[in-house]
N, C-alpha and C positions, 0 to 999 in steps of 0.2 A: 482306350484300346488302341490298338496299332492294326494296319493292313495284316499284318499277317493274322492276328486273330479271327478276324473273319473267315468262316467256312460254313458252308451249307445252310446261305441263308439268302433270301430273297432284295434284293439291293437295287434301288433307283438312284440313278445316277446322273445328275444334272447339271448343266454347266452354261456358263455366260457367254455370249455370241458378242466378243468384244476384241476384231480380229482373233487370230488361229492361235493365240497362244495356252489360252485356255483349256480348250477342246486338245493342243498337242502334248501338251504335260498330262494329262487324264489318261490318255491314251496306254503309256505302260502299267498304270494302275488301276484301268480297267482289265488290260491283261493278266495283271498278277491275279486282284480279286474272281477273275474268272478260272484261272486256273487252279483255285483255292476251292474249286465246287461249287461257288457261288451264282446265282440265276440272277442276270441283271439283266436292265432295261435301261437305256442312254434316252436321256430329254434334252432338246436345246432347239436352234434355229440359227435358221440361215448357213452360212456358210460352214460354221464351226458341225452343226448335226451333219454337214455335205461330207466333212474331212472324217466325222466319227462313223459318222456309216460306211464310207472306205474303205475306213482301219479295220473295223470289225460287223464285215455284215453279217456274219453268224445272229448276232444280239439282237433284241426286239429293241424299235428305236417310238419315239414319239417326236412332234415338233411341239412344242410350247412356242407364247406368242413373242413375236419378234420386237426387238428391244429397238433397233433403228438409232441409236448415237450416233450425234455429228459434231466434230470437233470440230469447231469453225474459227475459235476464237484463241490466242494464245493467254489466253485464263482457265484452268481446269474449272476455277469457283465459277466465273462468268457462265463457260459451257454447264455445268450442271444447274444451277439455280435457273438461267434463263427454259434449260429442260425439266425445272423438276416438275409441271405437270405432268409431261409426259411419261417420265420416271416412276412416278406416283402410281397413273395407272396401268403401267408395265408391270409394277410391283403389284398391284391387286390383280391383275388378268392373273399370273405367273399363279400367284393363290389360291385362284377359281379354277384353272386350269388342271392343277397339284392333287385338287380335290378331288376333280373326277379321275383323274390318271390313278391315282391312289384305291379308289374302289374297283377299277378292274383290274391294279396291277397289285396289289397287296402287302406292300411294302414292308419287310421287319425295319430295313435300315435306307435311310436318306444321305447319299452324297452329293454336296452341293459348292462347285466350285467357281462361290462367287454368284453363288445365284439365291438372292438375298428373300425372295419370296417363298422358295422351295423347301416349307418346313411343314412337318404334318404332326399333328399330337398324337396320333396313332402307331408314329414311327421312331426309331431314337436316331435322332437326327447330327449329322458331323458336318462342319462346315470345312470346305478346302482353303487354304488361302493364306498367302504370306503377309497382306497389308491391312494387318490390324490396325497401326496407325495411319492417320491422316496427314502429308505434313505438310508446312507452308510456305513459302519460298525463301524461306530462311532455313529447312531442312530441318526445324522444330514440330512437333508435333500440332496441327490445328485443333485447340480444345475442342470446340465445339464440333467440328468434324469427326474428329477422333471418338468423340461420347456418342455421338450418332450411329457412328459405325460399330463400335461393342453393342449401342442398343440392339443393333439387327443382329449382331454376330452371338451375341445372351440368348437369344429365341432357341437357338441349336442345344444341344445336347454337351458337344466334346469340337472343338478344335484341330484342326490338321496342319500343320504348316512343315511346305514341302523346302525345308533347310536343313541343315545338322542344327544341334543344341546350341551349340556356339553360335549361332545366324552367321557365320563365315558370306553367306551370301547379300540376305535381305537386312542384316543390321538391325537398325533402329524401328526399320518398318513393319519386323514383326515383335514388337512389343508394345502394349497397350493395359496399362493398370483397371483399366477398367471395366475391362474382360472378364466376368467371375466366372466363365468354363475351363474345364480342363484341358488342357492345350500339350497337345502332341509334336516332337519334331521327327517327321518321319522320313526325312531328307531329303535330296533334289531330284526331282524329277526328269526324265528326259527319256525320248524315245528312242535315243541312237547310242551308238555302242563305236568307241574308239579302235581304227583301224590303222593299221601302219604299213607304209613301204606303199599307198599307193601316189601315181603318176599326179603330179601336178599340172593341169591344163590350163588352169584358172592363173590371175592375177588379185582377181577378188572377188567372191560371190554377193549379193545382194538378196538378202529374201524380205520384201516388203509386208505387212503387216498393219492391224490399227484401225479406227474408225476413221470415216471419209470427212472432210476434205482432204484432211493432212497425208493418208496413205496416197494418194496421188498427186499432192505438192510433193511430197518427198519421193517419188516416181520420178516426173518429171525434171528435177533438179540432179538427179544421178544421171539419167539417162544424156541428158547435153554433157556433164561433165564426162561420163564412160568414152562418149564417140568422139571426143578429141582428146584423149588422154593415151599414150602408148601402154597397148595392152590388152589382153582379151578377158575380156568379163562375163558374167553369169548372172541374171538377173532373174529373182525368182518373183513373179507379180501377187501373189496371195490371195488372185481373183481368179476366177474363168478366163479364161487368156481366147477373146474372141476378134481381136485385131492383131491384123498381122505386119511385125514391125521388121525391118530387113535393114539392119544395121552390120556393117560389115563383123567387129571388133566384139559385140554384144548378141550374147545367145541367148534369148529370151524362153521364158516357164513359165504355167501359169498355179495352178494347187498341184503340188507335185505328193506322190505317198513316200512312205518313209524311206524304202528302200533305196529312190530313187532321191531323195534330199539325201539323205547320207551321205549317198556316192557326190554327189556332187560339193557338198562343204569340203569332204577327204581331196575332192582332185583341185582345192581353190587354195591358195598360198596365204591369202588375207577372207576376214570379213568386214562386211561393212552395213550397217544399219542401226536399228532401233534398238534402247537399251532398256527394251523389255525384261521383264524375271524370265519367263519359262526362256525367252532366248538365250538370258544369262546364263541358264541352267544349261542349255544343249552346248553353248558353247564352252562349258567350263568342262564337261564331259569329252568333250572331243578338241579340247588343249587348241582352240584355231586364236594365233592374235586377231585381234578384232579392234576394229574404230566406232565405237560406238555413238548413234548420232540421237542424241534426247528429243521426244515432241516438244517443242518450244513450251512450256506454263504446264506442262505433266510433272507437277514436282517430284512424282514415283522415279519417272525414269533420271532426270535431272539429280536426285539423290544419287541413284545406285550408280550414274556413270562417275560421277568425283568417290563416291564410298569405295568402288573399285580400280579408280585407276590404279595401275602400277605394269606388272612386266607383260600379260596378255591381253588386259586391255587400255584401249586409250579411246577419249573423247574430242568430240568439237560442236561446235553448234551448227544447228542448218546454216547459219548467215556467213559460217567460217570455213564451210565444207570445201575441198579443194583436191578432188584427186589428183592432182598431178603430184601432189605433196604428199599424199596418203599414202600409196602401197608403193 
């Protein structure tokens, strides 16, 4: 089935607390399904349930337990394996959790974006997600990764991947042979809508993103380069913004709501950040050139900034970052 078929049915809606990008692509597709007459319920944690409940406090929300990723190491393999206990029991809390949420909330349909425990035999279940494949720092598919990943993504019902049919966007990383569900392309997501003729203030906007440590190495590496670089900039921190920094040249934010990120990517000349999907996606909707800057050993993002260079965006590495060259 497709989003639009859904109407007048009871829909739990879950999603991965793995930085905001998650929780921000969900976002217009919790609206459309709601505007379709449909009774949802949003589950997640930490900061991504902070931004969902924001967007739409009308909706009944749950927290499910907090998943807590630390990307400390520039190995994606390193960072998970040294975590997969933790992993493990995140994934059976998320199950135990499911369970009970499920008998008070009654669920006909499960949406789960990215939230690999949130499956219930009582419900018919769609998983969200463009990264069916695993791949390896060769930009190949990791077998054994890859089979891992269909095994949890089989448990679902039907498939969602937010691309056109062409993957115009995500490529290689939304295919995966080993996937036996029926798989949907129901196209890009994004919460923002492209606006013209406005004021350019900006020189570059920033909006940081991502699990810790790396969202604040890659903070604090922009930030030295912004305050000596000619130009005023817009940094958008993706945290609670509880210190207060007074940089001439840099206007700092901390989780901003949509209305208010809008206007400010519109009034910014360049971007500059993480070459996240749902970022892909807002930025490919709102036409901004962008420098995209990959987590070091995140072969996801490291794919999609070489799979997309060309005329809107361009890449470099954290160790090659250089704004004075940039915007």
């Amino acid at each position: 089935m497709l989003p639009s078929d859904i109407q007048g049915k009871r829909i739990l809606y879950t999603v991965l607390n793995w930085g905001l990008g998650h929780a921000s692509r969900s976002i217009p597709l919790i609206k459309q399904l709601f505007g379709q007459g449909n009774e949802i319920c949003i589950a997640s944690d930490g900061l991504a349930l902070s931004l969902l409940r924001a967007e739409v406090p009308s909706l009944k929300s749950y927290a499910l337990p907090q998943l807590n990723i630390h990307y400390k190491r520039n190995s994606m393999a390193l960072n998970m394996v040294t975590q997969l206990p933790h992993l493990m029991n995140h994934f059976r809390s998320d199950i135990k959790a499911l369970d009970e949420l499920q008998q008070e909330w009654n669920a006909d349909i499960i949406i789960s974006d990215h939230r690999y425990g949130t499956v219930h035999k009582n419900c018919y279940n769609i998983f969200l997600g463009h990264q069916l494949s695993i791949l390896n720092p060769d930009f190949n598919p990791n077998k054994m990764a890859s089979v891992t990943n269909a095994r949890l993504i089989n448990k679902f019902d039907e498939v969602w991947v937010p691309d056109h049919k062409s993957q115009m966007l995500s490529g290689k990383l939304s295919t995966n042979a080993a996937i036996k569900k029926p798989i949907q392309f129901i196209g890009p997501l994004s919460r923002f809508e492209k606006v013209v003729a406005v004021e350019k203030i900006y020189d570059a906007l920033t909006v940081l993103s991502g699990p810790e440590p790396k969202r604040t190495v890659l903070e604090r590496q922009i930030i030295d380069q912004m305050k000596v670089a000619n130009g005023r900039f817009a940094l958008v921190k993706g945290v609670d913004q509880t210190d207060a920094i007074n940089i001439p040249n840099i206007d700092f934010f901390g989780i901003e709501t949509t209305e208010r990120l809008q206007k400010l990517f519109h009034q910014s000349k360049r971007f500059i950040g993480r070459a996240g999907y749902s970022t892909i996606m807002d930025l490919t909707v709102l036409g901004i050139p962008s420098l995209l800057i990959p987590t070091t050993g995140q072969t996801e993002q490291m794919y999609l900034s070489e799979y997309l260079k060309g005329n809107q965006f361009q890449f470099c590495t954290e160790a090659n970052l250089n704004l004075k060259q940039s915007y």
